[in-house]
C-alpha positions in Angstrom: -78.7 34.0 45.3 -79.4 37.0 43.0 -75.7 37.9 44.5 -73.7 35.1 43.5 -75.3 34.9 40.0 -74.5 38.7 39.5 -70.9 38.1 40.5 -70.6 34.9 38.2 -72.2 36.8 35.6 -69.4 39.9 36.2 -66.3 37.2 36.1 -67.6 35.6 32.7 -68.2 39.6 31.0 -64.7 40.5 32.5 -63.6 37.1 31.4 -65.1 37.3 28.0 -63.9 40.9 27.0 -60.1 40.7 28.9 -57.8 39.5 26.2 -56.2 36.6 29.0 -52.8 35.6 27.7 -49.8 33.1 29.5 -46.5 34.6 27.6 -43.9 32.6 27.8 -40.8 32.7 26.2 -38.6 29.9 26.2 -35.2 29.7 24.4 -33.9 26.1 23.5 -30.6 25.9 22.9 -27.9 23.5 23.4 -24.9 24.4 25.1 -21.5 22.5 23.8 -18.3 23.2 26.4 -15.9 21.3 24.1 -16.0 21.0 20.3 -16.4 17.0 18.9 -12.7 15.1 18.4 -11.8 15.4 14.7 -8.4 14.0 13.3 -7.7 15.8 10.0 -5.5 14.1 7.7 -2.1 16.1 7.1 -2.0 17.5 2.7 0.6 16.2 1.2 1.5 18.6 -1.8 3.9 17.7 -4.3 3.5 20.3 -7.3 6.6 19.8 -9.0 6.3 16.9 -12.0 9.6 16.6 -12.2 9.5 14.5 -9.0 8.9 10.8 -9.0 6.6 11.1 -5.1 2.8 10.8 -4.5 1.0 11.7 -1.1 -1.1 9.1 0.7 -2.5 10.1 4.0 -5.7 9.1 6.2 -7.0 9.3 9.7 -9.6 7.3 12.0 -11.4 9.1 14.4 -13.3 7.6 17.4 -14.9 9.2 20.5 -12.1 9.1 22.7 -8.7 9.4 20.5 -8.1 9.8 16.7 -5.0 8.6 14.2 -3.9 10.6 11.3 -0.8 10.2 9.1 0.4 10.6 5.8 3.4 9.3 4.0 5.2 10.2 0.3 5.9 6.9 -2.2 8.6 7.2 -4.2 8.1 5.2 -8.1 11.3 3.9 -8.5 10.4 2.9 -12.3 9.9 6.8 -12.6 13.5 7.8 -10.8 15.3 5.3 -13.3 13.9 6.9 -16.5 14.7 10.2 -15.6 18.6 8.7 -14.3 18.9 7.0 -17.5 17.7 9.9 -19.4 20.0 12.5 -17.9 22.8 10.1 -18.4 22.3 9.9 -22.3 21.5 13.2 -22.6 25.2 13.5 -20.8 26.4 11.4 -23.6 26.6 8.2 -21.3 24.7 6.1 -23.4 25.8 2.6 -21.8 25.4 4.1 -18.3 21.7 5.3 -19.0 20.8 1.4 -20.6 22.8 0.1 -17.7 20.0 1.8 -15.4 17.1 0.9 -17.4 18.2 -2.6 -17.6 17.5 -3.0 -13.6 14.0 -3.4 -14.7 13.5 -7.2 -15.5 10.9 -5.9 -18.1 13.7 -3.4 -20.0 16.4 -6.6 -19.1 14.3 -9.1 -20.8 13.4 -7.0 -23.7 17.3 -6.1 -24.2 17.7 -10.2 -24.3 14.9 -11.1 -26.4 15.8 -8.7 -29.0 19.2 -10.1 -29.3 20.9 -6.9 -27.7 22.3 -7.8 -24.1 22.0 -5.0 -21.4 25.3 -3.7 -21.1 27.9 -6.4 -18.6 29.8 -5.1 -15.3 33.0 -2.9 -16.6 31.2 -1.7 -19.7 31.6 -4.8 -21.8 28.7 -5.6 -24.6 27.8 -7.1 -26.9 29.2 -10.9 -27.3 31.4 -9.7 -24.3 28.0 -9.2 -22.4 26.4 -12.1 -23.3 29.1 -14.3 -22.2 29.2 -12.3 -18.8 25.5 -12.4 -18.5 25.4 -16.4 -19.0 28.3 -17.1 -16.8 27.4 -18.4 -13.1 28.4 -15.2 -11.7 25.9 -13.0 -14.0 23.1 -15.2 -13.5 23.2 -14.0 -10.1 22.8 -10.4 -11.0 20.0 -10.6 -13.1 17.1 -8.5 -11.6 14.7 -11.0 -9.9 11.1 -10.9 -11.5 13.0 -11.7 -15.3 11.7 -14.5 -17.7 15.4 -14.8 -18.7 16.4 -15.6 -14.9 13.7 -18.5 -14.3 14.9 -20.0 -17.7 18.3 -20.1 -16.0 16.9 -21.6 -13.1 15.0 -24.1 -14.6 18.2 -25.2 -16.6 20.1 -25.9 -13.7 18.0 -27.9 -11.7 17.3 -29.7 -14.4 20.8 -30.7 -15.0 21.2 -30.5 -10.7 21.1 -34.6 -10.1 18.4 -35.7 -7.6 19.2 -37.2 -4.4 18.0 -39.9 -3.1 15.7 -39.6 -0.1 16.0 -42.1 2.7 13.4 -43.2 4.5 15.0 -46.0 6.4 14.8 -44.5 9.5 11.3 -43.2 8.9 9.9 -46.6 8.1 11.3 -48.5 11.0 9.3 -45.5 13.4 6.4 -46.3 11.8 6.7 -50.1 12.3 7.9 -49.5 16.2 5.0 -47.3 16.4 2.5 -49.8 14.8 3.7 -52.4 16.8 3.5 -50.7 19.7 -0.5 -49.6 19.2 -1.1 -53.6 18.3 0.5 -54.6 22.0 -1.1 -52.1 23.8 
C-alpha cells in the first residue's frame, strides 16, 4: 500500500512541476478554385461636347450567367441646333430655321408670333403661310404641334357625320331574344 501511494504521490509531483502542454496548430482557411461570376458593365466615354451622345449601360448578374450591355442615345433636339447653327453661321439663314422648325415647339412659336417657318422651295412669308395652310402642308407639319391639332379639329368639324346603321344589328338582337324566350 505504502507502494502505490508513493507512486501516486511521484505522478502528481511530476505532474505538478512538468509544464503539460497539447500544441496544436490549426490553420483555417478557405480554399476558392474559381473566382464568383461578375458581369461588369462596358464605360461608355464620350469626352467630346461637341457631340450630341450620352452612354447608358448596365448588367444583371446571377449565379449561373450574367448580362451586360451598354448603348449611346443620340438628342436629336441637340443635333438640330448645332445643323441650324452651322448653317447660318454659313450664311443659310432660311436653311438653319428650316431645321429648327422640325421641332413642333420652334414650328409653333414661328406661327404664333406671326412669322411662318420657312415653306418647301424657300418660299416665306405670305408665300409660306399659304403653303403651310394648304392640304398638302398640313400634312407636313411636325406631329406633336398645337397648330396641327387646330387643323385637325377644323376639319372634322366641317367632315359631315355619317349615319350609322344599325338595322342589321337590331334585327340580331331580336332573333337572338326570341330565340332565348322559345328555348
Amino acid at each position: 500500500m505504502k507502494l502505490l501511494i508513493s507512486i501516486l504521490f511521484l505522478f502528481t509531483v511530476v505532474a505538478t512541476f512538468t509544464d503539460i502542454k497539447a500544441e496544436t496548430n490549426t490553420v483555417s482557411s478557405t480554399v476558392v478554385n474559381n473566382t464568383p461570376p461578375t458581369a461588369n458593365s462596358p464605360a461608355i466615354n464620350i469626352v467630346n461636347s461637341d457631340i450630341c451622345k450620352s452612354g447608358v449601360s448596365g448588367a444583371i448578374q446571377s449565379n449561373v450567367i450574367g448580362f451586360s450591355t451598354g448603348i449611346t442615345i443620340t438628342d436629336m433636339n441637340c443635333e438640330r441646333i448645332k445643323l441650324a447653327r452651322s448653317l447660318y453661321s454659313m450664311g443659310m439663314k432660311v436653311a438653319g430655321v428650316s431645321i429648327l422648325c422640325q421641332d413642333a415647339r420652334v414650328f409653333d412659336a414661328m406661327h404664333f408670333s406671326g412669322t411662318s417657318c420657312p415653306y418647301i422651295g424657300g418660299k416665306i412669308g405670305q408665300d409660306a403661310v399659304d403653303g403651310w395652310m394648304s392640304e398638302e402642308g398640313q400634312k407636313l407639319i411636325p406631329e406633336g404641334s398645337v397648330v396641327k391639332a387646330q387643323f385637325q379639329k377644323t376639319q372634322t368639324v366641317n367632315q359631315p357625320t355619317k349615319e350609322v346603321d344599325n338595322y342589321g344589328l337590331k334585327n340580331f338582337a331580336l332573333m337572338a331574344l326570341s330565340l332565348l324566350l322559345i328555348f
